[in-house]
KEKE-3310 file (N, C-alpha, C; in steps of 0.2 Angstrom, whole numbers, plus 5000, padded with zeros to 4 digits):
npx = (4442:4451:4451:4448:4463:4470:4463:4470:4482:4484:4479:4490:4500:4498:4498:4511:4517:4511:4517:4532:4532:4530:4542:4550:4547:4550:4561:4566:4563:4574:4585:4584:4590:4592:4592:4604:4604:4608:4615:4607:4616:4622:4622:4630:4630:4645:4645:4656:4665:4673:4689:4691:4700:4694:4686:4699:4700:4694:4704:4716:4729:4719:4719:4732:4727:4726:4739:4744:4754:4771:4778:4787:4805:4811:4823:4840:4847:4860:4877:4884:4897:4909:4918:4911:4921:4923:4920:4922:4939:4942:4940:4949:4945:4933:4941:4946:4950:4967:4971:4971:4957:4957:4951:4942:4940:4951:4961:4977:4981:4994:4999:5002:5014:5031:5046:5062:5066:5057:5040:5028:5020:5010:5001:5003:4998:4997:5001:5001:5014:5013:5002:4987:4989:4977:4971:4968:4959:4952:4963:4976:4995:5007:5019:5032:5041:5059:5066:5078:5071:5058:5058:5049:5040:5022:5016:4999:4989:4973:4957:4957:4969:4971:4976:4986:4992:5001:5010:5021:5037:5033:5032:5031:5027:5010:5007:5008:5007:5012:5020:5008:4996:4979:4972:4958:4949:4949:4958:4972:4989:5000:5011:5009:5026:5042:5052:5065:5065:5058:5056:5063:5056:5042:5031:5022:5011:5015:5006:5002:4995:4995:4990:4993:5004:5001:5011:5011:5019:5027:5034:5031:5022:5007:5006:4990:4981:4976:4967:4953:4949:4948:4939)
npy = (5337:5343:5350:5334:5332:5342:5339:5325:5330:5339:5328:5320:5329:5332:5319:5315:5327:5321:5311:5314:5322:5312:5305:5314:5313:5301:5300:5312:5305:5296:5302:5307:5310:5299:5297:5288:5274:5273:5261:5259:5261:5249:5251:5242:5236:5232:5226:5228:5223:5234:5239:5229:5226:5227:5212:5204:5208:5195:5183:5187:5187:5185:5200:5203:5204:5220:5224:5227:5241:5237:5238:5248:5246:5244:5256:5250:5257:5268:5264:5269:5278:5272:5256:5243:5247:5239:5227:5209:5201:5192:5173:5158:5147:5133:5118:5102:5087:5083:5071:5057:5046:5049:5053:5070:5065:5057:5063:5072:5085:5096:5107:5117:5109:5104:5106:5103:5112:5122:5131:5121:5123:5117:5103:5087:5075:5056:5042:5028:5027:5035:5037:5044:5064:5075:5091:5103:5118:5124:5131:5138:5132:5141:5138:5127:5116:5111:5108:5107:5103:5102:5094:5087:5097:5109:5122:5131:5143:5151:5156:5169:5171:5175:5166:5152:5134:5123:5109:5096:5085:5077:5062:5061:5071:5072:5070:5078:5090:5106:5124:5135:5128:5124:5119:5106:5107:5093:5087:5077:5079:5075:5062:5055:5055:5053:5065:5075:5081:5071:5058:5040:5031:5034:5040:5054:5067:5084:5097:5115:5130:5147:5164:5175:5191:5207:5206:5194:5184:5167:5158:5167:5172:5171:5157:5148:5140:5124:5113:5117:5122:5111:5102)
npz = (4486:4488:4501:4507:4508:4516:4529:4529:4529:4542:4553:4552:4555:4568:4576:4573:4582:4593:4596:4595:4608:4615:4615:4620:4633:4637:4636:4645:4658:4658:4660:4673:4687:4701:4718:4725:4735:4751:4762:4778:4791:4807:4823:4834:4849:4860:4874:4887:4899:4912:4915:4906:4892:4876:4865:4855:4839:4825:4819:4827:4842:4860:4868:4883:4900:4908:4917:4935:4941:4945:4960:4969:4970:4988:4992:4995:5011:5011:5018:5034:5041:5054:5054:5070:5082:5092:5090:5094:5090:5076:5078:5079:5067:5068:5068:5064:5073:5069:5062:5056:5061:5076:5089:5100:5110:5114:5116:5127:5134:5131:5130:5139:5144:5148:5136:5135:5144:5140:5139:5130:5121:5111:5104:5107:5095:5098:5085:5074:5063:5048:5047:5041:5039:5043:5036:5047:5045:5031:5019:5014:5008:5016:5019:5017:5024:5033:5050:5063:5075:5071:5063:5045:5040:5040:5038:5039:5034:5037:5029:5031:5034:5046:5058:5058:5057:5062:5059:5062:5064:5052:5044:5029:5015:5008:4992:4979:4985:4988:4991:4993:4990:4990:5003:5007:5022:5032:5021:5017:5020:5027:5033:5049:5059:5063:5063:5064:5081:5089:5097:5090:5094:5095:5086:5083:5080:5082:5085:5083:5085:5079:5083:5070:5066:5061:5051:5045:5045:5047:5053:5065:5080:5091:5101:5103:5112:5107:5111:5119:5105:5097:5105)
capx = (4448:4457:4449:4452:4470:4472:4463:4474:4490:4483:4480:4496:4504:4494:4500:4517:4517:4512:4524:4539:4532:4529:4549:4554:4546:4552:4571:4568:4562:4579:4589:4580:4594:4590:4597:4608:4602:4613:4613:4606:4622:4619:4628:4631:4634:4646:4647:4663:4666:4677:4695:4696:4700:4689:4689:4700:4696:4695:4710:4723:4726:4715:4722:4731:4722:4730:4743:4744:4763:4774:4779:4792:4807:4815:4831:4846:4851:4869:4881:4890:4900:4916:4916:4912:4931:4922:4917:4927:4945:4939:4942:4949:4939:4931:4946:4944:4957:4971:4976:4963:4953:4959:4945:4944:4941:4957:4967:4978:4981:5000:5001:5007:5020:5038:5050:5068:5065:5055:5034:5027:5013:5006:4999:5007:4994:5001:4997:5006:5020:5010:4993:4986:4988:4972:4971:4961:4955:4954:4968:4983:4999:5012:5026:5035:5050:5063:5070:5082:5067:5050:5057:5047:5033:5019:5013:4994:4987:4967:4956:4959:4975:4971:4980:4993:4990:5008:5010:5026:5036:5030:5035:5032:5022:5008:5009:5009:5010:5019:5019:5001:4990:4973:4969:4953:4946:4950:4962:4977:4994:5006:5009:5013:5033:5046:5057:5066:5069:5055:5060:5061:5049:5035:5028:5016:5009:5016:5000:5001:4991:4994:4988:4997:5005:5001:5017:5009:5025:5023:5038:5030:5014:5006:5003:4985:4980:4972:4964:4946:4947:4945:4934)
capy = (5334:5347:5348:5327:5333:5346:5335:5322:5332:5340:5322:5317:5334:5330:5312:5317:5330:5318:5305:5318:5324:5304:5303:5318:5313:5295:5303:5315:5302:5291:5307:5312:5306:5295:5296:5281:5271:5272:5257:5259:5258:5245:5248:5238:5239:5226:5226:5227:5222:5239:5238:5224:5227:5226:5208:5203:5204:5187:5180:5189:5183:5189:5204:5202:5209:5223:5226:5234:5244:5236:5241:5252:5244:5250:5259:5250:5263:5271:5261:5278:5276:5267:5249:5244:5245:5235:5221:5203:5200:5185:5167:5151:5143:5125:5113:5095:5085:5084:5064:5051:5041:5052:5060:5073:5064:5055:5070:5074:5094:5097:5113:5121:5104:5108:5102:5104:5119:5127:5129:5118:5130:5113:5097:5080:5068:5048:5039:5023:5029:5032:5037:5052:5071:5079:5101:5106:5121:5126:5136:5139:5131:5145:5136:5119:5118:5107:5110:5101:5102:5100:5090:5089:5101:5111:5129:5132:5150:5149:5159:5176:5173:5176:5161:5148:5129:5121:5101:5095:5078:5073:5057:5064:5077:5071:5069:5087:5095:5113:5129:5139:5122:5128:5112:5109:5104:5086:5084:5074:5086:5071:5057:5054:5052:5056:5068:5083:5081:5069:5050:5037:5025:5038:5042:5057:5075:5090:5103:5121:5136:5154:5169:5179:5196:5210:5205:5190:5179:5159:5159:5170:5172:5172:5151:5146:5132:5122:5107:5118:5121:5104:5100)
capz = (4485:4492:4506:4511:4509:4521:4534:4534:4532:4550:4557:4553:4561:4574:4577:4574:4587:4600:4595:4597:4615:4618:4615:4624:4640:4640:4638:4651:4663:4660:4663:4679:4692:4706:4724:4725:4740:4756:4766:4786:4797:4810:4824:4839:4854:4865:4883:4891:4909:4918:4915:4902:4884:4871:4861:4850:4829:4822:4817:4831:4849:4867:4873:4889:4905:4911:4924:4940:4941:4949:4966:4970:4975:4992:4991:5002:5014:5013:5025:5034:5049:5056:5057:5074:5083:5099:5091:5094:5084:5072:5081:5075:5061:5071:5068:5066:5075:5061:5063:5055:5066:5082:5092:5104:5119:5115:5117:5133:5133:5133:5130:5145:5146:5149:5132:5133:5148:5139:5134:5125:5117:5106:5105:5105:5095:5097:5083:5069:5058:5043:5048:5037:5043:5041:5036:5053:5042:5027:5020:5010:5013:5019:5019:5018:5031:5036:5055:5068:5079:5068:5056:5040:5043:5035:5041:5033:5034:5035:5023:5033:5035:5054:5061:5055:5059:5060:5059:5065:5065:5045:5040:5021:5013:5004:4984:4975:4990:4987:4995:4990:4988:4995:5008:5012:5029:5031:5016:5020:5018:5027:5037:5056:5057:5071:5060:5069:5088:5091:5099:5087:5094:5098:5080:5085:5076:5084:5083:5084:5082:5081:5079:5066:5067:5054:5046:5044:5044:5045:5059:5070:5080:5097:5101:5106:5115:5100:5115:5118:5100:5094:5110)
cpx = (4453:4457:4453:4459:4472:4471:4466:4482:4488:4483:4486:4501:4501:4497:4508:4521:4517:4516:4532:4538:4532:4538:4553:4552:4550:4561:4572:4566:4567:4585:4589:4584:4592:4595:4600:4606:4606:4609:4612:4613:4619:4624:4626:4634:4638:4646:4653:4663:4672:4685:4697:4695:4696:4692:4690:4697:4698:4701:4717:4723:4723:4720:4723:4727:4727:4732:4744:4753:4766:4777:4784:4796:4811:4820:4835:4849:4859:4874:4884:4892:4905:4913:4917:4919:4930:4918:4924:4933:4940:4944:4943:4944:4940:4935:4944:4951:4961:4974:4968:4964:4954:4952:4945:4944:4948:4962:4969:4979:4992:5002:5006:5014:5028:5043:5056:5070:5061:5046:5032:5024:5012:5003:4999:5001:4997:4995:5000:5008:5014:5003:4994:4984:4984:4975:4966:4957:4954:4958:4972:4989:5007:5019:5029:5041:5053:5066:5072:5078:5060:5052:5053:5041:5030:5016:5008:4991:4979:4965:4959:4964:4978:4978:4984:4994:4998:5008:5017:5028:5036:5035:5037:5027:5018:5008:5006:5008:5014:5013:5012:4996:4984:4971:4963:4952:4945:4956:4969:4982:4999:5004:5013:5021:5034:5053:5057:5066:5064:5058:5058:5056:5042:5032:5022:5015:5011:5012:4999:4997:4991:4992:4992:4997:5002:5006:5014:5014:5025:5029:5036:5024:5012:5002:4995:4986:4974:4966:4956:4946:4943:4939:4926)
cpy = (5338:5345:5341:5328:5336:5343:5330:5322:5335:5334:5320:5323:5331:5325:5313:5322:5326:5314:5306:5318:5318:5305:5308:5315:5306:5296:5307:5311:5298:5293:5308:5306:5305:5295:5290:5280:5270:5265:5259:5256:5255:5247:5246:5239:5235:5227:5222:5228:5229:5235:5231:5225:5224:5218:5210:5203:5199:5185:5183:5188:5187:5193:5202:5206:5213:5223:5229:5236:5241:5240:5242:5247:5247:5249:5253:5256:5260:5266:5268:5275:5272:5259:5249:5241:5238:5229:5215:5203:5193:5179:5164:5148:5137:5119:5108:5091:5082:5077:5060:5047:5042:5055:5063:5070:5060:5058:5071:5082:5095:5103:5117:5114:5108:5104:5107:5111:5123:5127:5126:5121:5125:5108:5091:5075:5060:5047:5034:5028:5026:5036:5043:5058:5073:5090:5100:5111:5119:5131:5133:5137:5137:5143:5129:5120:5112:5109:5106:5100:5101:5093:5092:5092:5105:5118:5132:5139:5147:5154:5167:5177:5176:5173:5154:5140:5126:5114:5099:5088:5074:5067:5058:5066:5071:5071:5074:5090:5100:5120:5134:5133:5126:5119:5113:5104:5097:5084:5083:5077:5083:5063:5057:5052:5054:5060:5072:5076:5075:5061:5045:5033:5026:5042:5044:5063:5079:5096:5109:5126:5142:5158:5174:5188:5201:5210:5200:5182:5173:5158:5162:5173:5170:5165:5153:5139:5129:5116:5112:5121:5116:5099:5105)
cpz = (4489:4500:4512:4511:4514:4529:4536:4533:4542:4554:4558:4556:4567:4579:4580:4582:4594:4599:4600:4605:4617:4620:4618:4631:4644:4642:4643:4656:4664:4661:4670:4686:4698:4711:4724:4733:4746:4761:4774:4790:4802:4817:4834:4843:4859:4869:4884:4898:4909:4917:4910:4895:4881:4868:4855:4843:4828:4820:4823:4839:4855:4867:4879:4894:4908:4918:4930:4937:4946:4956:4966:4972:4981:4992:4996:5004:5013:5019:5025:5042:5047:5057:5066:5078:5089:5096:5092:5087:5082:5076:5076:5072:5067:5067:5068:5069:5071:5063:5063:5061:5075:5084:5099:5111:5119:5117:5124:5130:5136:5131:5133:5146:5145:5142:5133:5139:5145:5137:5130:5118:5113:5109:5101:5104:5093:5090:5077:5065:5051:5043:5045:5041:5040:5040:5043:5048:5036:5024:5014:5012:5011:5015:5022:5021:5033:5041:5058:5074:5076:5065:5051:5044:5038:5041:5036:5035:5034:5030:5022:5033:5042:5058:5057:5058:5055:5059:5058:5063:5057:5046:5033:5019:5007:4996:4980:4979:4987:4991:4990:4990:4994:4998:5010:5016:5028:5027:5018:5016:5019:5031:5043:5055:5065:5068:5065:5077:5093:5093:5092:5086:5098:5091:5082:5081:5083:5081:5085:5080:5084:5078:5075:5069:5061:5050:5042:5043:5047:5051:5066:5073:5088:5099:5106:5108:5111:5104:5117:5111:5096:5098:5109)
residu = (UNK:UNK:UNK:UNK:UNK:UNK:UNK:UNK:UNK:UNK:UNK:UNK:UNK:UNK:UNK:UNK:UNK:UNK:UNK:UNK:UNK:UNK:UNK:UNK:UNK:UNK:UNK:UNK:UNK:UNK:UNK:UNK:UNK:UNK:UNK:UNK:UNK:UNK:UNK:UNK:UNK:UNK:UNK:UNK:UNK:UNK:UNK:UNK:UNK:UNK:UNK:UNK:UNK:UNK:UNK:UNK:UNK:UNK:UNK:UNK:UNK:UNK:UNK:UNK:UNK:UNK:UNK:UNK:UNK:UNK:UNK:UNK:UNK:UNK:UNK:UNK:UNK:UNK:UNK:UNK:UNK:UNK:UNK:UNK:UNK:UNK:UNK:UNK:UNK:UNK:UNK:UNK:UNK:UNK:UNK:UNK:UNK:UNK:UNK:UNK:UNK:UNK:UNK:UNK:UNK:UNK:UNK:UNK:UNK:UNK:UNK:UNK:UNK:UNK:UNK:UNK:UNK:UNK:UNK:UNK:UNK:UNK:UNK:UNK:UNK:UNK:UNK:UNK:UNK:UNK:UNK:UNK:UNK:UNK:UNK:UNK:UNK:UNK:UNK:UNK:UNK:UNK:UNK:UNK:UNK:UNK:UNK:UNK:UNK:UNK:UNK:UNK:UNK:UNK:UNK:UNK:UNK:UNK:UNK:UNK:UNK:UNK:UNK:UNK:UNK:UNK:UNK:UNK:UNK:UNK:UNK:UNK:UNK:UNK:UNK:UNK:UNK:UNK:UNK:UNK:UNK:UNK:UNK:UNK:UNK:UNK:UNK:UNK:UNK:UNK:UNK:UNK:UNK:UNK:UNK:UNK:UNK:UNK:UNK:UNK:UNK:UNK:UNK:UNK:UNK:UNK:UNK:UNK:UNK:UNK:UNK:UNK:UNK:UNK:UNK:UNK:UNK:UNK:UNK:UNK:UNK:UNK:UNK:UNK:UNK:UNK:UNK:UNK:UNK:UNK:UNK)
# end
């Protein structure tokens, strides 16, 4: 009796012991840390053609292609030195013949003619009582004048203020005419008349042009012959 007791207290130690070892081994194997698995990097290679930027990521726009640098720009040289002293005084601006529907071939040349004893230094254009006074240039008008020998007259300055285109004789000054109006080339300023010292029944333009002084006075000035200017 004894005996079968002892036997199967030792079987069941026995048992037991593997049991236990059974349940240490399965906790040390769900202990027993595992490398966490890194994923294989992939990596890729694009081809880029030489001087042009990589493409763009998805959603933002091409790159442009790059620039050359612009080119230097060249400097302007320094102006040094005197203006040249030899070169020509500035000529009369190209005048049109100052009297609608007159043209140059109609023109005699009275320049050199003798009035009253003395040079004429202009030019007498015929033409009806009325007819529009053209500006020869362009310009400013000087000075509006009444005299016992022009009669109503207009004295225009061109732009430089060089020379001084006189117009002689008026009938009556065009309609807001005043002294400073800038005229231009063509623009009517009066009308043919026979004021001042001219015959009654000879309604022509008295046309003069001079070259002004450095004073620049609208009185006074060195007449030219205005007949190959208009020619």
């Amino acid at each position: 009796m004894r005996g079968s007791t002892i036997a199967a207290f030792g079987f069941g130690f026995a048992a037991g012991m593997a049991a236990l070892a059974g349940v240490l081994w399965l906790e040390g194997g769900l202990r027993t840390p595992v490398a966490a698995s890194t994923p294989a990097t992939t990596t890729t290679t694009t081809s880029v053609a030489p001087n042009l930027p990589p493409p763009a990521p998805a959603g933002f726009p091409p790159s442009a292609p790059p620039q050359s640098p612009p080119a230097a720009a060249t400097p302007i040289p320094p102006v040094t030195g005197e203006a040249d002293r030899s070169a020509p005084a500035p000529s009369p601006d190209h005048p049109i013949v100052p009297v609608q529907g007159v043209t140059a071939s109609q023109l005699a040349d009275t320049f050199n003619d003798k009035r009253d004893g003395r040079k004429h230094d202009a030019l007498d254009i015929p033409a009806s009582r009325g007819t529009p006074v053209l500006a020869a240039v362009e310009g400013n008008v000087a000075k509006l004048f009444r005299s016992k020998l022009g009669g109503l007259t207009v004295y225009e300055f061109d732009d430089s203020q060089t020379y001084c285109y006189y117009y002689a004789h008026l009938d009556r000054y065009a309609p807001g005419l005043n002294e400073g109006t800038l005229l231009r080339q063509g623009q009517v300023l009066g009308y043919v008349g026979t004021t001042g010292n001219a015959p009654p029944n000879v309604p022509h333009l008295h046309f003069e042009v001079h070259e002004l002084g450095k004073e620049k006075k609208w009185w006074k000035g060195t007449a030219i012959d205005p007949m190959p200017l208009l020619r």
